[in-house]
C-alpha positions in Angstrom: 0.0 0.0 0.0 1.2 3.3 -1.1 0.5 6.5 0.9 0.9 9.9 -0.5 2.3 12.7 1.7 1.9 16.0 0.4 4.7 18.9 1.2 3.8 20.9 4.2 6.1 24.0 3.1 4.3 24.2 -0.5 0.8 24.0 1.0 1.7 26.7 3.4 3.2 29.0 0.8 0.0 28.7 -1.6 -2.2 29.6 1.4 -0.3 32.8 1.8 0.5 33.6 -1.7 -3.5 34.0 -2.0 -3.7 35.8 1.0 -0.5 38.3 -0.2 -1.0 40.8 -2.8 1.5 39.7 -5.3 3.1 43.5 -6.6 2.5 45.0 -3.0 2.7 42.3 -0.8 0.1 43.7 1.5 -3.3 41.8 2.2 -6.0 42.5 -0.3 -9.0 44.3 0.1 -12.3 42.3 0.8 -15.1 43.1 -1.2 -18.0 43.4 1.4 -21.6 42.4 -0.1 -24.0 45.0 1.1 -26.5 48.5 0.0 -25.5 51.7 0.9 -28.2 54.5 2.0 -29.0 55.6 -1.1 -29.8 52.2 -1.8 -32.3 51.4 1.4 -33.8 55.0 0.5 -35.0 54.4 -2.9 -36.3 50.4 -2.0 -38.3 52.0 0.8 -39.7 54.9 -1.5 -40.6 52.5 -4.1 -41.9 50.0 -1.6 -44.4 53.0 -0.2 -45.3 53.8 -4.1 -46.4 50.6 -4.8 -48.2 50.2 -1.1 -50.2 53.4 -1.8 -51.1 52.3 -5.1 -52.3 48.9 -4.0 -54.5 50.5 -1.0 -55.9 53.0 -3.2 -57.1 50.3 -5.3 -58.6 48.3 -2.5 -60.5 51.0 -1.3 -61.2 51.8 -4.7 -62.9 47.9 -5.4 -64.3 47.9 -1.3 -66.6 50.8 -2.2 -68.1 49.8 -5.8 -68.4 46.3 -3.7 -70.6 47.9 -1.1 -72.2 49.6 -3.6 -73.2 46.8 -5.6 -74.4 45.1 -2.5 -76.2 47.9 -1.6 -78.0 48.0 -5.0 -78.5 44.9 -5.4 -80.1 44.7 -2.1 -82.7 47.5 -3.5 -83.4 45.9 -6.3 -84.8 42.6 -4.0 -86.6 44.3 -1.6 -88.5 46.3 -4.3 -89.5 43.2 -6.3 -90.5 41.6 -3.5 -92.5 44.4 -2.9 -94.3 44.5 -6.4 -95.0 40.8 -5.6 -96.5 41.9 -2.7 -98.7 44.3 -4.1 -99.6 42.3 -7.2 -100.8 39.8 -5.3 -102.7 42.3 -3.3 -104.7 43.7 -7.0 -105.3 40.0 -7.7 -107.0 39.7 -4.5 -109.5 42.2 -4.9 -112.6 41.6 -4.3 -114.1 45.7 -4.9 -113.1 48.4 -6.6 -109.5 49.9 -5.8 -109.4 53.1 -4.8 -106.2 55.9 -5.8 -105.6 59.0 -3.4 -103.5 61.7 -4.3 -103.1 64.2 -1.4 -100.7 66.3 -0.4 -97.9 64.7 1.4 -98.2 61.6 -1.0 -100.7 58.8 -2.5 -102.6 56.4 -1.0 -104.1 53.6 -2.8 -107.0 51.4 -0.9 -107.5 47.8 -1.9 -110.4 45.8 -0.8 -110.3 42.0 0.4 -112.9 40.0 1.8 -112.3 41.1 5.5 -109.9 43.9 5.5 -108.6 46.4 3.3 -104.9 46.9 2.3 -103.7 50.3 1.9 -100.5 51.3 0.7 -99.4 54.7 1.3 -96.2 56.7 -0.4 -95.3 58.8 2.0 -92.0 60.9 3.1 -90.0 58.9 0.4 -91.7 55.8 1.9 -94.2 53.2 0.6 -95.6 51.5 3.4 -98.4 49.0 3.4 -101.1 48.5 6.3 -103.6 46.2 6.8 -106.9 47.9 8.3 -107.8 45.5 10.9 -104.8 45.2 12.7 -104.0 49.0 12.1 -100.1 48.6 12.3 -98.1 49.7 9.3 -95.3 47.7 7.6 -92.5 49.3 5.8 -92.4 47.9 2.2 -90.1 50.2 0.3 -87.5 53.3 1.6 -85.8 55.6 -0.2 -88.1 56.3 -3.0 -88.1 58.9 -5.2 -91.1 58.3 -7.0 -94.4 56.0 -6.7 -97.4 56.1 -8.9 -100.4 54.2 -9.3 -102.2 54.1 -12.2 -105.7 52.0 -13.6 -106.8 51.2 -17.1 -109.5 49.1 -18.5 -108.4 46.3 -20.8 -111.4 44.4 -22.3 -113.1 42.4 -19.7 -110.3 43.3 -16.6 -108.5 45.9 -15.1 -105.0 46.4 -15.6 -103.2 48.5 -13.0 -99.5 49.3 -12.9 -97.4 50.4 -10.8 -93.9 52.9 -11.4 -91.7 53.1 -8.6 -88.4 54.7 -8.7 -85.6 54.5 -5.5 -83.3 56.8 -4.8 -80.0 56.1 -5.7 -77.4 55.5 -2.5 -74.6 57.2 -4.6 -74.3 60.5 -6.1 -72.3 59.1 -8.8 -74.7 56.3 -9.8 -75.6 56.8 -13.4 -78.7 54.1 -14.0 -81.3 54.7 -11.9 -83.7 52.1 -10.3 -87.1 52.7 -11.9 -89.8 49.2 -11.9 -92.9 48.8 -13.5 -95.2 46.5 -12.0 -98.5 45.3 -13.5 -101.1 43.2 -12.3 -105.1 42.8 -13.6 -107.7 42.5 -11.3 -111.3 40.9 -12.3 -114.0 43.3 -12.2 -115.8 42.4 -9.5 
């Protein structure tokens, strides 16, 4: 068996040779990884560029969510309203009555029992039943409510426009429904 022994002197000598500049024979400089302040200034102003960008655009998407939940709620509570007050017309059993006063409209529908009225009032459509005299909150925030009649051969047709108000100034549609429902002449 064969061992191999290396020269301690020449193993030494390379070790320093590398450590040694060879013209000067001083050490050598060590190049130091690292960012200077400039550096660290300009990642942090860039960092809070891109941070306000990104929370303006949150807050941007937050409020046109809201907003769309808020209209979409609308848009269910006044169909099920219509609902409400087309089944109402259908079960009529005398002739509905429309009131136009001053501080709104009322509209009187008679049942077998009771009578229904609806009243648009304050920007509110609220419907009460006469016989247990409390009042029910069908609609807020509307702009406009109108009731209308009109005979259509053997049946008449009534319809109903209601327009809300909009939550946001910048809303550009508005929220306008037509309801229509025939009642039997009785």
């Amino acid at each position: 068996m064969k061992i191999f022994q290396f020269p301690v002197a020449a193993s030494r000598q390379g070790a320093v040779n590398s450590l040694l500049c060879k013209t000067c024979g001083a050490l050598p400089r060590r190049r130091h990884a690292g960012i200077l302040l400039v550096e660290c200034l300009v990642y942090i102003s860039v960092f809070a560029i891109l941070l306000g960008g990104a929370t303006t655009v949150f807050y941007f998407c937050w409020d046109h969510s809201r907003a769309l939940i808020y209209a979409t709620d609308d848009i269910a509570s006044a169909l099920r309203a219509g609902e409400r007050w087309r089944a109402d017309v259908r079960a009529a059993t005398g002739k509905i009555s429309v009131e136009t006063t001053a501080t709104g409209e009322v509209v009187r529908i008679p049942e077998t029992e009771k009578e229904i009225v609806y009243r648009f009032n304050s920007g509110e459509v609220r419907r009460e039943i006469s016989t247990s005299g409390n009042s029910r909150l069908l609609l807020p925030k509307v702009k406009t409510s109108q009731m209308e009649t009109e005979v259509r051969g053997g049946a008449t047709a009534w319809r109903w426009e209601v327009e809300l108000t909009p939550r946001r100034k910048e809303t550009q549609l508005p929220l306008r429904f037509t309801f229509e429902a025939a009642q039997m002449k009785p």
